[in-house]
KEKE-3310 file (N, C-alpha, C; in steps of 0.2 Angstrom, whole numbers, plus 5000, padded with zeros to 4 digits):
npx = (5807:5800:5807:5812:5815:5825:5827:5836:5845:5862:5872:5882:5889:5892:5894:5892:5906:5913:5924:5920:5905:5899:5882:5863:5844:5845:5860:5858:5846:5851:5860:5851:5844:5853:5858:5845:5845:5838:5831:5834:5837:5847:5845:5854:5860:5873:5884:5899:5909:5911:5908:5918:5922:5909:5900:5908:5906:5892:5892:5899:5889:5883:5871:5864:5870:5864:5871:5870:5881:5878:5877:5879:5881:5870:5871:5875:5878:5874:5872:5864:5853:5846:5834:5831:5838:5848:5849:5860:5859:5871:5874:5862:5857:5854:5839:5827:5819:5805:5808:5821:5813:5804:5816:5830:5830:5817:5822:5831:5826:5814:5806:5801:5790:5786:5792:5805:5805:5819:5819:5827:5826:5814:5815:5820:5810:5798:5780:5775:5788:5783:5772:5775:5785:5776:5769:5761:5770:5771:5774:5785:5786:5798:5792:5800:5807:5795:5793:5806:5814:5824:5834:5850:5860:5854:5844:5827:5809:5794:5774:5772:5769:5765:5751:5747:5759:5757:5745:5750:5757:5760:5760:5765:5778:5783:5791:5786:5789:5787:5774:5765:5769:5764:5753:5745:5746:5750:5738:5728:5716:5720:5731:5725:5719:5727:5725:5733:5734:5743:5749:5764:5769:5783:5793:5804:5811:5802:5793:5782:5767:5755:5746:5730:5717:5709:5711:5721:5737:5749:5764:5775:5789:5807:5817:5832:5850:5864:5863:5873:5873:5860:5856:5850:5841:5827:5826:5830:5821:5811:5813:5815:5802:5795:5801:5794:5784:5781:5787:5773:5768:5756:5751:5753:5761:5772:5777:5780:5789:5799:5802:5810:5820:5827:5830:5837:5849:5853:5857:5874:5887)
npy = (6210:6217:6233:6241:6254:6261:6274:6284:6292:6288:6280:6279:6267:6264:6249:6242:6243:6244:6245:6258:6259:6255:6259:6261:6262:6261:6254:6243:6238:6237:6229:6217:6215:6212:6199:6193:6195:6205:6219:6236:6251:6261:6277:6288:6299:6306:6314:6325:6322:6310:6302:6293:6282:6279:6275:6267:6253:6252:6254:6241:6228:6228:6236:6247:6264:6281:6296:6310:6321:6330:6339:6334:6320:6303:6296:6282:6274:6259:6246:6227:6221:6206:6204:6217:6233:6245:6262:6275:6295:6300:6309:6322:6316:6324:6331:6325:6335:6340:6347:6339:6328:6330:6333:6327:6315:6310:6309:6299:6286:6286:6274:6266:6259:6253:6260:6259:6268:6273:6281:6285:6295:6306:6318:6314:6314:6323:6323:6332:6327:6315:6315:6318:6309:6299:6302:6291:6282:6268:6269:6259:6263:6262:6262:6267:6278:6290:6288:6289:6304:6318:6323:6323:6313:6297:6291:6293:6293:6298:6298:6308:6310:6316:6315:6316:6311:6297:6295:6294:6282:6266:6254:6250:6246:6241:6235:6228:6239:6250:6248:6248:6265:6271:6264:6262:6248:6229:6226:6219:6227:6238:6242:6242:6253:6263:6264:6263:6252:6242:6232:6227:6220:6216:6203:6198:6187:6178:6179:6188:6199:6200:6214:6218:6227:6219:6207:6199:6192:6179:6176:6166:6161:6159:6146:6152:6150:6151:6167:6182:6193:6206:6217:6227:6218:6221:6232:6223:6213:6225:6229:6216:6214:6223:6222:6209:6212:6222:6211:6205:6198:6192:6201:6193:6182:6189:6194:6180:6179:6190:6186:6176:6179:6188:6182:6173:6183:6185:6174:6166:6163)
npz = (5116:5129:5135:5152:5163:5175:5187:5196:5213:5214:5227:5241:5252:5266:5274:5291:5294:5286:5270:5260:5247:5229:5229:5232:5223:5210:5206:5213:5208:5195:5192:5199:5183:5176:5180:5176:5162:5157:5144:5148:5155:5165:5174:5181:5194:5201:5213:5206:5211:5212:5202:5195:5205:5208:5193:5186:5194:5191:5178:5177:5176:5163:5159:5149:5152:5158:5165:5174:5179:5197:5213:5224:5234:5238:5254:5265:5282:5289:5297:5300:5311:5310:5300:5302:5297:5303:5302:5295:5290:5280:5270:5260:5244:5226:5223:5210:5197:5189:5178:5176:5173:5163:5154:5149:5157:5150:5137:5141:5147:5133:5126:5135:5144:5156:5173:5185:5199:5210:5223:5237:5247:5255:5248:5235:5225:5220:5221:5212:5200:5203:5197:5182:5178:5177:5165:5151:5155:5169:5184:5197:5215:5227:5243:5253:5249:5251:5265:5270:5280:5274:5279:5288:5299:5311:5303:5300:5300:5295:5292:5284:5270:5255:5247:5234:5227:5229:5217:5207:5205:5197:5203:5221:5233:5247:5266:5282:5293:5285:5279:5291:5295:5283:5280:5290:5296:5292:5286:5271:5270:5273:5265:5252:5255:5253:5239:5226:5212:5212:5225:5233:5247:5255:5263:5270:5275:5276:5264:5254:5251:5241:5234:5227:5219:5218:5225:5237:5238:5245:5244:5242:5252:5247:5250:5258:5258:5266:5267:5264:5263:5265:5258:5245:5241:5242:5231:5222:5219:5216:5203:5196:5198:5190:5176:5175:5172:5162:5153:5151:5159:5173:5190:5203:5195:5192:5205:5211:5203:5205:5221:5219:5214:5222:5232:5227:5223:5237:5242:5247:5235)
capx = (5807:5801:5812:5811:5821:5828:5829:5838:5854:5869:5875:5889:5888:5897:5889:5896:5910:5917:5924:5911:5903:5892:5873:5857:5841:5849:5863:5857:5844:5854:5863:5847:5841:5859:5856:5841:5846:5833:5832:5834:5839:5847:5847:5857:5862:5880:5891:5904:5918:5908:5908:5923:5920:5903:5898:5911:5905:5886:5892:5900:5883:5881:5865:5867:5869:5862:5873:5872:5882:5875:5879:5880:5880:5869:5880:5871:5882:5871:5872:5857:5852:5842:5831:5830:5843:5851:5853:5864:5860:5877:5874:5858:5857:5850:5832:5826:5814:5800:5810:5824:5809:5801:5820:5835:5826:5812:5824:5836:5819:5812:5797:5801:5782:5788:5799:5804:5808:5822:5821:5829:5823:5808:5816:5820:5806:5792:5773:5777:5792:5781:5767:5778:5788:5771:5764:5763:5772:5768:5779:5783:5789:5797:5789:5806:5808:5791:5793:5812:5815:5830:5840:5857:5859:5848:5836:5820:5803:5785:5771:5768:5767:5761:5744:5746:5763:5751:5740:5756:5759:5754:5764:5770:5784:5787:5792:5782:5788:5785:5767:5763:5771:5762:5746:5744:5747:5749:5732:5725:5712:5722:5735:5720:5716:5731:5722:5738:5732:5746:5753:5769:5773:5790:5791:5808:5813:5793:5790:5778:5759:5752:5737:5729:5711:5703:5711:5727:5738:5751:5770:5778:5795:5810:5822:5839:5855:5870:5865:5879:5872:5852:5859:5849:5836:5820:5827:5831:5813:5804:5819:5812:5794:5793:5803:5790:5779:5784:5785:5765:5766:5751:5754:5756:5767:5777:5779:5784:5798:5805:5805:5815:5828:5829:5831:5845:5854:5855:5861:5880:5886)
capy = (6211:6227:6238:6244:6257:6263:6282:6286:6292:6282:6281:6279:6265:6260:6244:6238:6248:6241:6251:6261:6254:6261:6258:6267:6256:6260:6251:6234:6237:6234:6218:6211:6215:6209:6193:6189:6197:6211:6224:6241:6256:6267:6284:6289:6304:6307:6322:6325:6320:6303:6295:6286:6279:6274:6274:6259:6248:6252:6251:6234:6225:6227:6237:6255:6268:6288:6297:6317:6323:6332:6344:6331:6311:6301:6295:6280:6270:6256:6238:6224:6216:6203:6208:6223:6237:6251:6266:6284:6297:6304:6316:6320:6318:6330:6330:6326:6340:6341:6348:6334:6320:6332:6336:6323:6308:6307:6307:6292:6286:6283:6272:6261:6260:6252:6264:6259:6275:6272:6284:6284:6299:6311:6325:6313:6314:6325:6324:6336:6326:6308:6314:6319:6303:6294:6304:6286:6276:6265:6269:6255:6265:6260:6265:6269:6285:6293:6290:6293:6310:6321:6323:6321:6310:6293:6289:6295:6291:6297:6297:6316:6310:6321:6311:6319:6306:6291:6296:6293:6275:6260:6249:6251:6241:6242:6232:6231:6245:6256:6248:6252:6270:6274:6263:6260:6241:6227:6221:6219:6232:6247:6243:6242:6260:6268:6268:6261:6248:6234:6234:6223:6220:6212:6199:6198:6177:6174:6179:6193:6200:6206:6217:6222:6229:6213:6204:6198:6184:6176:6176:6160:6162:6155:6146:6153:6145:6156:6173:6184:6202:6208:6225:6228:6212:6224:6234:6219:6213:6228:6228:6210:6214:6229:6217:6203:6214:6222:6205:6203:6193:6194:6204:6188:6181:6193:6195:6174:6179:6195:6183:6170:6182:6193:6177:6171:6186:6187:6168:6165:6158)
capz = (5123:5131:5139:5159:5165:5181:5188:5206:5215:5217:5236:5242:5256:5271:5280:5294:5295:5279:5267:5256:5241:5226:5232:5230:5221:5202:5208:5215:5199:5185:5196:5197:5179:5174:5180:5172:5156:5155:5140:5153:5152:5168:5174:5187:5196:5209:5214:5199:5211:5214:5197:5195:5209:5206:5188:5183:5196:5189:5169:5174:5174:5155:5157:5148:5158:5156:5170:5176:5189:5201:5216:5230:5233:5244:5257:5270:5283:5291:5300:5302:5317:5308:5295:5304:5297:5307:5296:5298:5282:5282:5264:5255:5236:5223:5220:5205:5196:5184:5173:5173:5170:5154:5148:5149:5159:5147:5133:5142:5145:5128:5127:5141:5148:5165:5175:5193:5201:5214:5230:5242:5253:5254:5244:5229:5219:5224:5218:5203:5200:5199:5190:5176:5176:5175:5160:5147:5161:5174:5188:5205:5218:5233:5249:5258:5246:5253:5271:5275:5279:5271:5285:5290:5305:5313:5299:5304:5296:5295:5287:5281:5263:5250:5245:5226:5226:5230:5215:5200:5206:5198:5209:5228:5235:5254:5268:5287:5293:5279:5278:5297:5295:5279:5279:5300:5299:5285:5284:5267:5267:5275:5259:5247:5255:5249:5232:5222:5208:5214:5231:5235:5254:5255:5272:5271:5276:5276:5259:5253:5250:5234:5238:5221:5219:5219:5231:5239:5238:5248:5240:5249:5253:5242:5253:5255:5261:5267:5266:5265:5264:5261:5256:5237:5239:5239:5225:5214:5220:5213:5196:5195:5194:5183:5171:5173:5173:5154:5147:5150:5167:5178:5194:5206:5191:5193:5212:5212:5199:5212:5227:5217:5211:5227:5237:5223:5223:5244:5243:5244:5228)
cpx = (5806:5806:5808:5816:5820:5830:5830:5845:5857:5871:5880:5889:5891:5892:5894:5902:5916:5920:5917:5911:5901:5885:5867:5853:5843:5854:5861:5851:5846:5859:5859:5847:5847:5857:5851:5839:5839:5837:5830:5839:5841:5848:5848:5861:5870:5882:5897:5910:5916:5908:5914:5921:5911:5901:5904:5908:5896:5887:5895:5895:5884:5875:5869:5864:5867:5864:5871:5874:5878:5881:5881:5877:5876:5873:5874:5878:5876:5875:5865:5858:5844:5838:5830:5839:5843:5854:5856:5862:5865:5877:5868:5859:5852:5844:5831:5819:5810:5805:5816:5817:5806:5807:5824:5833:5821:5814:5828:5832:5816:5807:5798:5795:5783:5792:5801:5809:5813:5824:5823:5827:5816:5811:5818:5817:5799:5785:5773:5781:5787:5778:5772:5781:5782:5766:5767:5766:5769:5773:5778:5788:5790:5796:5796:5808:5803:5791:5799:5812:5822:5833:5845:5857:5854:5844:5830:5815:5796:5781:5768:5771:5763:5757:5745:5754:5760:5748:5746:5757:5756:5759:5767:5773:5785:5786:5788:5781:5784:5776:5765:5765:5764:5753:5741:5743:5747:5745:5731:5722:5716:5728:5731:5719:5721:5727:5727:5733:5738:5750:5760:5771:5778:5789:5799:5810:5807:5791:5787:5770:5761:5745:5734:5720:5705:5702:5717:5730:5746:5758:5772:5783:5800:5816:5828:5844:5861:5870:5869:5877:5866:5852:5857:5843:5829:5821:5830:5824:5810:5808:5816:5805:5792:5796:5799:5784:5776:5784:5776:5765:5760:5755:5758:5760:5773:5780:5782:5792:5803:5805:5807:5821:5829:5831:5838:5849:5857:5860:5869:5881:5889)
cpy = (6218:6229:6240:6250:6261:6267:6282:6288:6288:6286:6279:6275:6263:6255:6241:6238:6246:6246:6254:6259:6256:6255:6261:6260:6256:6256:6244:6233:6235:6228:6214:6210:6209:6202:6191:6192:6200:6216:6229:6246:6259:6272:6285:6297:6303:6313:6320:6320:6311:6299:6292:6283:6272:6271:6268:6253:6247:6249:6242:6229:6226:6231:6245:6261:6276:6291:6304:6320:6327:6336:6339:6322:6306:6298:6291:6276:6267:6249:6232:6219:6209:6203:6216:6226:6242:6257:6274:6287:6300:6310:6314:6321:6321:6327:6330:6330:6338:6342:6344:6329:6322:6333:6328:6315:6305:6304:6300:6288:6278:6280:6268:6262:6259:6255:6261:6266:6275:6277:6282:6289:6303:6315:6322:6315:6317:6322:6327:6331:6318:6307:6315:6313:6298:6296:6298:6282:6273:6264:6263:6260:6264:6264:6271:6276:6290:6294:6291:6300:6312:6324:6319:6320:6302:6295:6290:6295:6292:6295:6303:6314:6313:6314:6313:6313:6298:6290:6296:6286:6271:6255:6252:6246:6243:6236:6233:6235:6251:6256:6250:6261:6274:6271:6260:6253:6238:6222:6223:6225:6239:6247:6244:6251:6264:6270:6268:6254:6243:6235:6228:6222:6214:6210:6197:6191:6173:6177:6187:6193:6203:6207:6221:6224:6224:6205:6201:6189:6185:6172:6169:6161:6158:6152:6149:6151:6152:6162:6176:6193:6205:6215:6226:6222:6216:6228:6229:6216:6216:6228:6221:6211:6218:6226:6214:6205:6218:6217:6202:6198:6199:6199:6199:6182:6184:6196:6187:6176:6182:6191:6179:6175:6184:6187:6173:6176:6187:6181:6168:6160:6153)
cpz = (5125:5136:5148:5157:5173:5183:5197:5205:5214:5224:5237:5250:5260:5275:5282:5296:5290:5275:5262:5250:5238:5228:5229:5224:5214:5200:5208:5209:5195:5188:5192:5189:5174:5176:5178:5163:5152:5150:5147:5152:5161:5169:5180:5189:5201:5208:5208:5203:5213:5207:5192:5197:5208:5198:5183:5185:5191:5183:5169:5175:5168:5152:5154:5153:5156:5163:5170:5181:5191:5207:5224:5229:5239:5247:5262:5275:5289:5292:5299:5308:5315:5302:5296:5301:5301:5302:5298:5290:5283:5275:5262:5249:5231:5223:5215:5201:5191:5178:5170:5169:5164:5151:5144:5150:5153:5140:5134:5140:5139:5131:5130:5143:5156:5167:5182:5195:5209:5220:5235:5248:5252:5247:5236:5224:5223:5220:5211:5197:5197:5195:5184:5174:5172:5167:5154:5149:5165:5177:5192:5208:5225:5238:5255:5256:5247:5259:5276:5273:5279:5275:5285:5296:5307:5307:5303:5296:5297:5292:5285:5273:5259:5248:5237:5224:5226:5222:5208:5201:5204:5202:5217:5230:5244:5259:5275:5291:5291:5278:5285:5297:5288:5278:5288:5300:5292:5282:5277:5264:5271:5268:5254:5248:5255:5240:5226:5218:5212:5220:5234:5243:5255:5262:5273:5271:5275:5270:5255:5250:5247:5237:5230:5223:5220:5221:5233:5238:5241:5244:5244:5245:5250:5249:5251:5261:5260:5265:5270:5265:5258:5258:5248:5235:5239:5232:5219:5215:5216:5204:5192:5193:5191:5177:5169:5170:5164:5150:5148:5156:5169:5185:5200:5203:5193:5201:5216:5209:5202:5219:5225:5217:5216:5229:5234:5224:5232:5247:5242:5240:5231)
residu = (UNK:UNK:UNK:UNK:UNK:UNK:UNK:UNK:UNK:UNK:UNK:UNK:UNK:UNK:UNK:UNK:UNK:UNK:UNK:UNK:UNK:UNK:UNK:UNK:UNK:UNK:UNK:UNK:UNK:UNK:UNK:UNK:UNK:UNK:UNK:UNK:UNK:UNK:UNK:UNK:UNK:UNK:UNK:UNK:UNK:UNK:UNK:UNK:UNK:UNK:UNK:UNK:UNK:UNK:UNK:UNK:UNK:UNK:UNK:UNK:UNK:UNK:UNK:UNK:UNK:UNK:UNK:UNK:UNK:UNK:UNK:UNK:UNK:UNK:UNK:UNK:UNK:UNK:UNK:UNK:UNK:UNK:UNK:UNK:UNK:UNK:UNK:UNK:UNK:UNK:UNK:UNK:UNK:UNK:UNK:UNK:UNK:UNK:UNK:UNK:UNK:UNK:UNK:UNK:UNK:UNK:UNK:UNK:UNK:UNK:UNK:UNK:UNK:UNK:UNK:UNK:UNK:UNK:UNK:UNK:UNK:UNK:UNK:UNK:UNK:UNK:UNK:UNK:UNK:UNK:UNK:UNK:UNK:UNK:UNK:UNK:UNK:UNK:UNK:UNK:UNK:UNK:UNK:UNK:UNK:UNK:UNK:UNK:UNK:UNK:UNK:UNK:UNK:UNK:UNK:UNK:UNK:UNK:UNK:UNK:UNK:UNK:UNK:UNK:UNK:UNK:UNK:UNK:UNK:UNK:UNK:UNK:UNK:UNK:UNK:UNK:UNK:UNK:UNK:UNK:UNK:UNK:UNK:UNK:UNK:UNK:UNK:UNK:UNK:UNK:UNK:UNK:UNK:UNK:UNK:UNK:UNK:UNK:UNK:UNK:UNK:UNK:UNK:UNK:UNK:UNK:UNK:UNK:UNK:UNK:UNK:UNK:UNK:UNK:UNK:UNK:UNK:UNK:UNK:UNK:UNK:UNK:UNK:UNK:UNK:UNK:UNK:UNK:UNK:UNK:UNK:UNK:UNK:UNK:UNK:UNK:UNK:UNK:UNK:UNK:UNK:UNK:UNK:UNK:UNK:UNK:UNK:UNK:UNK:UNK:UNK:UNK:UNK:UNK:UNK:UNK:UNK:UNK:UNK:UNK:UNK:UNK:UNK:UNK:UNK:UNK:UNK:UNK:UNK)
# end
């Protein structure tokens, strides 16, 4: 079985005015992976004074973890009014450098060929930062790590995306915001003309589009009964299909399998 693995923050989540929870896409990552009993490997970042708190909940999935504190923790507190969420950044978390992904990361690493690179804001992972992840890899990176800005306050979102980030990706993962924001709407050929080899647009209760180079297809939606809280269903989505994608599935294989699990994992048990 080939290995994935999983590079991002951990967050520190309040939704809904609950109490806070550990979050961030390395988080709801190793869930899903966890549930369909993936070989996976993560690497995770928090503030030193953040990993009790989070790195138990992480380690108890079962996937092995490569943790190094850091200087500061993401921090979000959000609500949804439907599919739509509402989000506040309340702390940014550290950046990850060049020089983490040629020293420490490359060594957690190892020859996992698939990486799913879990940002959460702009300043995650710069252009410098993805090409080096990608040298011998095949990163997916979610869209939401390019067009939120690293600010404290109201979530704010453009589309001043460094173009040299675009250009490390063989998978994109984003939602129809994120695709109107970054590619001006979610037809087919404006995702085509990002210039990513496989494009994923997640539809939320309606399914998802795969847009590859030589033509798109048409994910149909998996029913789900009593959802309880979509909080981690696009990052166990893309966790899903860097998996499938690792065991030699086609790319519209592999985009059936992440709209089954995401849809199972949102379901109340």
């Amino acid at each position: 079985m080939s290995a994935v693995a999983v590079i991002g923050n951990l967050s520190r989540d309040v939704v809904a005015g609950a109490t806070p929870r550990p979050g961030g896409a390395v988080y709801y990552a190793a869930r899903a992976l966890a549930r369909i009993g993936a070989q996976a490997h993560i690497v995770a970042r928090c503030a030193a004074a953040d990993v009790e708190s989070l790195l138990l909940p992480l380690e108890s999935f079962g996937i092995p973890v490569t943790l190094r504190a850091g200087e500061r923790t993401t921090a979000f507190t959000f609500h949804y009014e439907g599919d739509h969420r509402v989000m506040n950044v309340d702390e940014v978390g550290d950046p990850w450098t060049v020089e983490d992904a040629n020293g420490w990361v490359a060594e957690a690493i190892g020859e996992s060929e698939w990486v799913q690179v879990g940002a959460l804001l702009r300043t995650d992972f710069t252009a410098p930062t993805l090409a080096a992840l990608a040298t011998g890899r095949r990163l997916l990176v979610d869209a939401q790590g390019l067009v939120r800005l690293a600010s404290v306050g109201p979530l704010e979102r453009d589309a001043d995306v460094d173009p040299a980030a675009l250009r490390s990706l063989a998978v994109l993962k984003l939602n129809e915001d994120e695709a109107r924001i970054l590619a001006g709407g979610v037809e087919p050929d404006l995702l085509r003309a990002l210039g990513i080899p496989e494009i994923v647009l997640t539809l939320g209760s309606a399914g998802a589009l795969l847009v590859t180079t030589s033509g798109s297809e048409r994910i149909e939606q998996v029913p789900v009964e009593g959802v309880v809280d979509p909080t981690g269903a696009g990052d166990a989505f893309s966790a899903a299909y860097v998996s499938a994608r690792a065991q030699g599935a086609t790319p519209v294989e592999a985009a059936r399998a992440a709209n089954a699990l995401a849809a199972e994992l949102v379901s109340a048990s």
